[in-house]
N, C-alpha and C positions, 0 to 999 in steps of 0.2 A: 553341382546344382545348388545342395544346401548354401554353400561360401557365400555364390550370388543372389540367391533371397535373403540371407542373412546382410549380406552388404548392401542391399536393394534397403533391406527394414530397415536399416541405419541412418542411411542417406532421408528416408523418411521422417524419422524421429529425429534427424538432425536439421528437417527442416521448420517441423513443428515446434520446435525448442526455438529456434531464428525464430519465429513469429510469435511464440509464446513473451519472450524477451522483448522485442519493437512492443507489443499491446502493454507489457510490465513496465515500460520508461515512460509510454505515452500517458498513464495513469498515475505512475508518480507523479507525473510534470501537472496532471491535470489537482494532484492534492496539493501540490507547491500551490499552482495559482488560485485553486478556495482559499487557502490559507491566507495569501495576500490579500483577496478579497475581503473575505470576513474583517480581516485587522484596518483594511481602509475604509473601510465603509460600515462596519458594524461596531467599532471599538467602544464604542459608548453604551450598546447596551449589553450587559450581564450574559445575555446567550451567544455573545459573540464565544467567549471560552468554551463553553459546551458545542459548541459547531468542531472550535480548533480543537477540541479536545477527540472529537468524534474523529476527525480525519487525521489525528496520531494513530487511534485504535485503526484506522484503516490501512494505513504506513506502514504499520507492524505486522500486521497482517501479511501486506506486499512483499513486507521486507523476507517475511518467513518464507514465505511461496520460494521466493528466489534463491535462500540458502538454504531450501531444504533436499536439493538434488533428486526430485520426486524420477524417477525412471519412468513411472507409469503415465503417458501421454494422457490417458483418458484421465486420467486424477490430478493432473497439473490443469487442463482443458477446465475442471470441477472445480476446482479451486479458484482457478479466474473468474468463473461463473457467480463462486458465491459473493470473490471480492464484488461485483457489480452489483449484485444482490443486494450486499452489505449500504452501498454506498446509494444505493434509492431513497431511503428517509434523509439522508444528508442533504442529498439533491435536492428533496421535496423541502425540508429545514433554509436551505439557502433560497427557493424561489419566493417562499413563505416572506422571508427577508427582504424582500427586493420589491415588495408593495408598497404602495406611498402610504398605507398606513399596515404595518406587518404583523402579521398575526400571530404571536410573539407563542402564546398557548399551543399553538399550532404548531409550532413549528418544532417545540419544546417534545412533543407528544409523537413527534416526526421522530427524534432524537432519542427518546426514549427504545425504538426498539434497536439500535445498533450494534449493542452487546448484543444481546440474543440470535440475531444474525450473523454477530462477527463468531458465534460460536463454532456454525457451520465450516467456517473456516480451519480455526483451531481444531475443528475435529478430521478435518480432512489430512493437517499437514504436520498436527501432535503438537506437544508442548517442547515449543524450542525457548534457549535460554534469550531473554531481552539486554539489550546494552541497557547499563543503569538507570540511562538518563530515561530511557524509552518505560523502563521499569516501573520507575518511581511513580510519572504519572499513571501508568495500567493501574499499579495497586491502590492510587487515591480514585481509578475510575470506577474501580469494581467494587469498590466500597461504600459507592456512590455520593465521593467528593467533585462533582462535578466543578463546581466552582471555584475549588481549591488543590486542583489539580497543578496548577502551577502558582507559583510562590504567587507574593504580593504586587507584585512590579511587573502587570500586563506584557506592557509594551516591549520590556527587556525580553521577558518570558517568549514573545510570538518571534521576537529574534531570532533568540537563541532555536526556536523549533523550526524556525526559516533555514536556519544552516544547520542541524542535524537532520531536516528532511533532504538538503540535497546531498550531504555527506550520506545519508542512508540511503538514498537512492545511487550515487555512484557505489559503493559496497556492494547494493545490491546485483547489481548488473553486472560489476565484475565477477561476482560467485557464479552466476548463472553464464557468464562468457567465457569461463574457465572451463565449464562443462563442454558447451558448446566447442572449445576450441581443442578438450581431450576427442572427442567425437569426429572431431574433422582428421587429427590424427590417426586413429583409428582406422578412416579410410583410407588414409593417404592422402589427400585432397590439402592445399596450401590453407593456413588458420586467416580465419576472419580477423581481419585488424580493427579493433572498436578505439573509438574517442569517446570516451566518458564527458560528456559537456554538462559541468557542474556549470546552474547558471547561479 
C-alpha cells in the first residue's frame, strides 16, 4: 500500500513539475517579447535600458527557479508566485510607456522596486552562481548602474540579450526536463519528448 501512495505522490509531483515547466517557457517567451518591445519602440528614450535591464534581473531569477531542482512543489508553486510578483512594476513601467505622452517618472518609480522583490525570490531558491554575461550586468544593477548596465552600444547590447535570453531560456527548460524525464523513469512511464523552440 505504502509503494502505491508513494507511486500515486510521484505521478503527482510529476504532474505539477509538467505545468510548473509549460508556465516557466510561457514567461520566458513573454520577457523575450518585452524586450523586443522596449527596444522597438522605446529605444530613444534612456528608461528603455532600465525596463531591459529589469527583465534581465527577471530571466535570472527564472532561470534559477529552473536549475535549482526545488523537490518542494509548494516552494517551486512560491517561487513562481513571487516571479509574477516581481514582474508587476515592470508591467506597470511598460504600460506607463505606451501613453501618447509616458510618464517617464512614473514608470521609473514603477522600476525602482524590482530588486526588492526580486529578493523574494533569491531568497526562496538561494544564491545560485550567474553565467558571466548574466553577472556582469546584476553587479552594475545592484550597484545601481542602471544606465550602465550595458556597455555603450545600446543596440548591439539588446541583441546580444535577445540571444542569451532565448539561449537562457532553452538551458533552462532543459534542466527542469531532465528532472521531469528522471521522474517519469522512476515510474516507469515512457519520458516526455520536448522540442526546445529557440525562436
Amino acid at each position: 500500500m505504502e509503494s502505491t501512495e508513494s507511486k500515486a505522490t510521484l505521478k503527482t509531483r510529476l504532474g505539477q513539475l509538467k505545468q510548473h515547466h509549460d508556465d516557466l517557457d510561457q514567461f520566458f517567451q513573454q520577457i523575450e517579447r518585452d524586450v523586443d518591445s522596449v527596444y522597438r519602440n522605446y529605444k530613444g528614450e534612456a528608461i528603455a535600458c532600465d525596463v531591459i535591464a529589469a527583465l534581465c534581473l527577471l530571466s535570472i531569477s527564472a532561470y534559477r527557479i529552473c536549475v535549482s531542482k526545488l523537490g518542494d512543489m509548494a516552494k517551486l508553486q512560491f517561487a513562481q508566485e513571487a516571479l509574477e510578483f516581481a514582474y508587476g512594476p515592470i508591467k506597470d513601467a511598460l504600460i506607463q510607456l505606451t501613453f501618447s505622452h509616458p510618464n517617464l517618472a512614473s514608470a521609473q518609480r514603477n522600476l525602482s522596486a524590482v530588486s526588492l522583490r526580486l529578493m523574494t525570490v533569491a531568497n526562496i531558491i538561494g544564491n545560485w552562481s550567474l553565467p558571466s554575461y548574466w553577472g556582469r550586468v546584476f553587479v552594475n544593477l545592484q550597484t545601481g548602474h542602471w544606465k550602465t548596465a550595458f556597455t555603450r552600444n545600446p543596440a548591439v547590447e539588446i541583441t546580444q540579450t535577445q540571444s542569451d535570453l532565448r539561449r537562457q531560456r532553452s538551458e533552462s527548460l532543459e534542466a527542469m526536463e531532465r528532472q521531469i524525464n528522471q521522474m517519469e523513469k522512476e515510474l516507469g512511464i515512457p519520458p516526455t519528448l520536448y522540442a526546445c523552440q529557440v525562436i
